[in-house]
N, C-alpha and C positions, 0 to 999 in steps of 0.2 A: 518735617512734613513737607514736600514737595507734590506740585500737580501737573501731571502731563501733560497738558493744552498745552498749547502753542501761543508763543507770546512775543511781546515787544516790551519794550522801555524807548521812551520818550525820553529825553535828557534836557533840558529847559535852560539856556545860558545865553542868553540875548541880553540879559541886562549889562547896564551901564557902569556899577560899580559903585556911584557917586560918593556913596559913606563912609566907601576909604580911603577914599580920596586920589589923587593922584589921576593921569590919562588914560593908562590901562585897566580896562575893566578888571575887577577884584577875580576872576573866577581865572584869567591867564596869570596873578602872579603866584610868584614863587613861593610855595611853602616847605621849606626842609627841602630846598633843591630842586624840588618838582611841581611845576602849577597845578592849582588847584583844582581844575578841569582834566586833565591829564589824570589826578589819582584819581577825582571823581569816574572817570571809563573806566579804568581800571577795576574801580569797587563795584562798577555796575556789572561787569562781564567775569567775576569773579564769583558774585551774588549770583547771577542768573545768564552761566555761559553760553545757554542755548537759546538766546532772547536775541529778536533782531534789535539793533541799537540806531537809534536816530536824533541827531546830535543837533539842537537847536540854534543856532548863532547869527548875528547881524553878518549880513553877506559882506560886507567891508572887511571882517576877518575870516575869512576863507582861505586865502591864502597864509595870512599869519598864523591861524592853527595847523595848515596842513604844512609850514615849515616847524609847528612846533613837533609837531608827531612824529617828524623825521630826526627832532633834535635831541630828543627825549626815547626814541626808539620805540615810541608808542604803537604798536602796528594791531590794536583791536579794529576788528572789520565794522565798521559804523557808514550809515548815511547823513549827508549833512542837510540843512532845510533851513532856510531862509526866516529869520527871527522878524514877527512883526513889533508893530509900535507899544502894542499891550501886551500880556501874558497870554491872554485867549487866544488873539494871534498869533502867537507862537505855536500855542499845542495846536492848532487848527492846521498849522502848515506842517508839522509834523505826522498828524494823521492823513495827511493827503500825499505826504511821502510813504504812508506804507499802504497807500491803495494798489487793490491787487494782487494783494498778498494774504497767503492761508495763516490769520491772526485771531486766538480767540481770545486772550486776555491780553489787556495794554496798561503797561504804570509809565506815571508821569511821573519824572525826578529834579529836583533843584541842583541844577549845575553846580554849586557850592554846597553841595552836603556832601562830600567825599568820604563820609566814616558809618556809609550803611553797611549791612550786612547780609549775608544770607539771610538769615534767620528772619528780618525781617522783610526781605520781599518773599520769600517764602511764607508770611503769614498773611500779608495783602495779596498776592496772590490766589491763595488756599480760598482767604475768605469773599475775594471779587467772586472769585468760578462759583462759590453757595449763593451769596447774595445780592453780587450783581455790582455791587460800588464799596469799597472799605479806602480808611486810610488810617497811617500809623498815627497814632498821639497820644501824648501823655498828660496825665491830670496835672493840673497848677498844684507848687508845691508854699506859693505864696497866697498871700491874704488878697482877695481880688473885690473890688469896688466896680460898678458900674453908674455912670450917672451918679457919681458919690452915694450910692444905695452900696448896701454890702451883700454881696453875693456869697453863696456856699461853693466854695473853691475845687469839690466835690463834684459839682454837676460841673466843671470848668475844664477843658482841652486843649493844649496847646498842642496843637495840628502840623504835623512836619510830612514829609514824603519821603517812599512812594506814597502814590495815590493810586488806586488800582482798581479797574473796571474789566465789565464784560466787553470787548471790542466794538461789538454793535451798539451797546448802549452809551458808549463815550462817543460816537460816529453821530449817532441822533442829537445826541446834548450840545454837539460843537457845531450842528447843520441851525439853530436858533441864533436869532441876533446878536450882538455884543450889547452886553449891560455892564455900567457901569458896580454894580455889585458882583459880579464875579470875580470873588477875591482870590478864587481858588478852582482845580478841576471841580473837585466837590459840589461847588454851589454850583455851577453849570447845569451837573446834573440833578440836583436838586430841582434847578425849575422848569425840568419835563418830566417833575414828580418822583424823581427819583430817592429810593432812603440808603442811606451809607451807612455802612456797619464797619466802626471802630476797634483798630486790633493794636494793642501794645506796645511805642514804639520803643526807642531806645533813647536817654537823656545825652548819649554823646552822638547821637548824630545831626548835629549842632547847621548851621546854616551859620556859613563864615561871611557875615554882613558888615561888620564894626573890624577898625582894629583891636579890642580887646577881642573879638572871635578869631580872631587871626591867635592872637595871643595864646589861647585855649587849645587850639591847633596844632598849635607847635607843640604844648606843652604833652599831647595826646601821643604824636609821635616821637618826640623822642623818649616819652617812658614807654610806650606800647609798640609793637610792632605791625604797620598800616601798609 
């Protein structure tokens, strides 16, 4: 199921990396010979070819991604936009790179989740254009505790991206201040009352944050074909 609007993806990769360690942020290195930013464009304009792409990153590597693209033979058509200090700041600078442009629906993506698919921006998409805000996730498959209280694991969501809005309504939610509780596009739009409707996601499209996600990574590509 596919919807005609007109769209963008956001691509989110300003982070620092820290958890993997090492100088070069986790989302430039190499996974099975290709960074992991690299497959990630790739699964995005694959997912949704006819989506403008706007590539989030710390201006300090502007140059170093646009020698990777050249290294790598990466030649998807993308704009790039200046990553700020927090996440808000990032998607904020991102929607201000696609001002002026005829956009009715916008997903926000984790530069490190390189194993979406169609199938699922195709279902946050479907379901932004009905209801205005969705994102993909899947129920906890563990025993989940809050405040050592025991939760029904049932009502529990582990929340991955896209993240997918009505354009106008993600413009309004990013034009309100920066809180520190905006852990996600989500809640942004949540506090100019907005309600997000939850669509299916996929358990392998993993956010490569640790080295054992690196590990899982590899393991995804070289049995599957990515």
């Amino acid at each position: 199921m596919q919807c005609s609007s007109s769209k963008a993806v956001i691509i989110v990769a300003g982070g620092v990396g820290k958890r993997m360690g090492g100088d070069l942020p986790k989302q430039y290195h190499l996974l099975c010979s290709k960074p992991i930013l690299v497959r990630t464009l790739e699964a995005v304009h694959k997912s949704v070819p006819d989506a403008k792409i706007v590539l989030v990153i710390a201006r300090e590597m502007f140059d170093f991604w646009k020698k990777m693209c050249k290294e790598y033979d990466c030649r998807i058509e993308h704009t790039l936009a200046e990553a700020g200090k927090e996440r808000f700041f990032s998607v904020l600078s991102g929607l201000n790179a696609l001002e002026n442009q005829e956009i009715d629906l916008v997903a926000v993506h984790d530069g490190v989740r390189c194993f979406v698919n169609q199938e699922i921006f195709d279902s946050c998409f479907c379901a932004a254009k009905e209801f205005g805000a969705s994102v993909c996730a899947c129920k906890s498959i563990e025993s989940v505790r809050y405040q050592n209280n025991a939760v029904n694991r049932d009502d529990v969501y582990l929340v991955q991206t896209p993240q997918c809005f009505k354009y106008d309504i993600l413009k309004k939610a990013y034009a309100t201040p920066y809180k520190d509780s905006f852990t996600d596009d989500a809640s942004v739009v949540e506090a100019i009352g907005g309600k997000i409707h939850i669509v299916e996601g996929n358990r392998n499209n993993i956010k490569i944050t640790t080295p054992l996600d690196f590990k899982i990574a590899e393991f995804f590509i070289n049995e599957r074909e990515y």
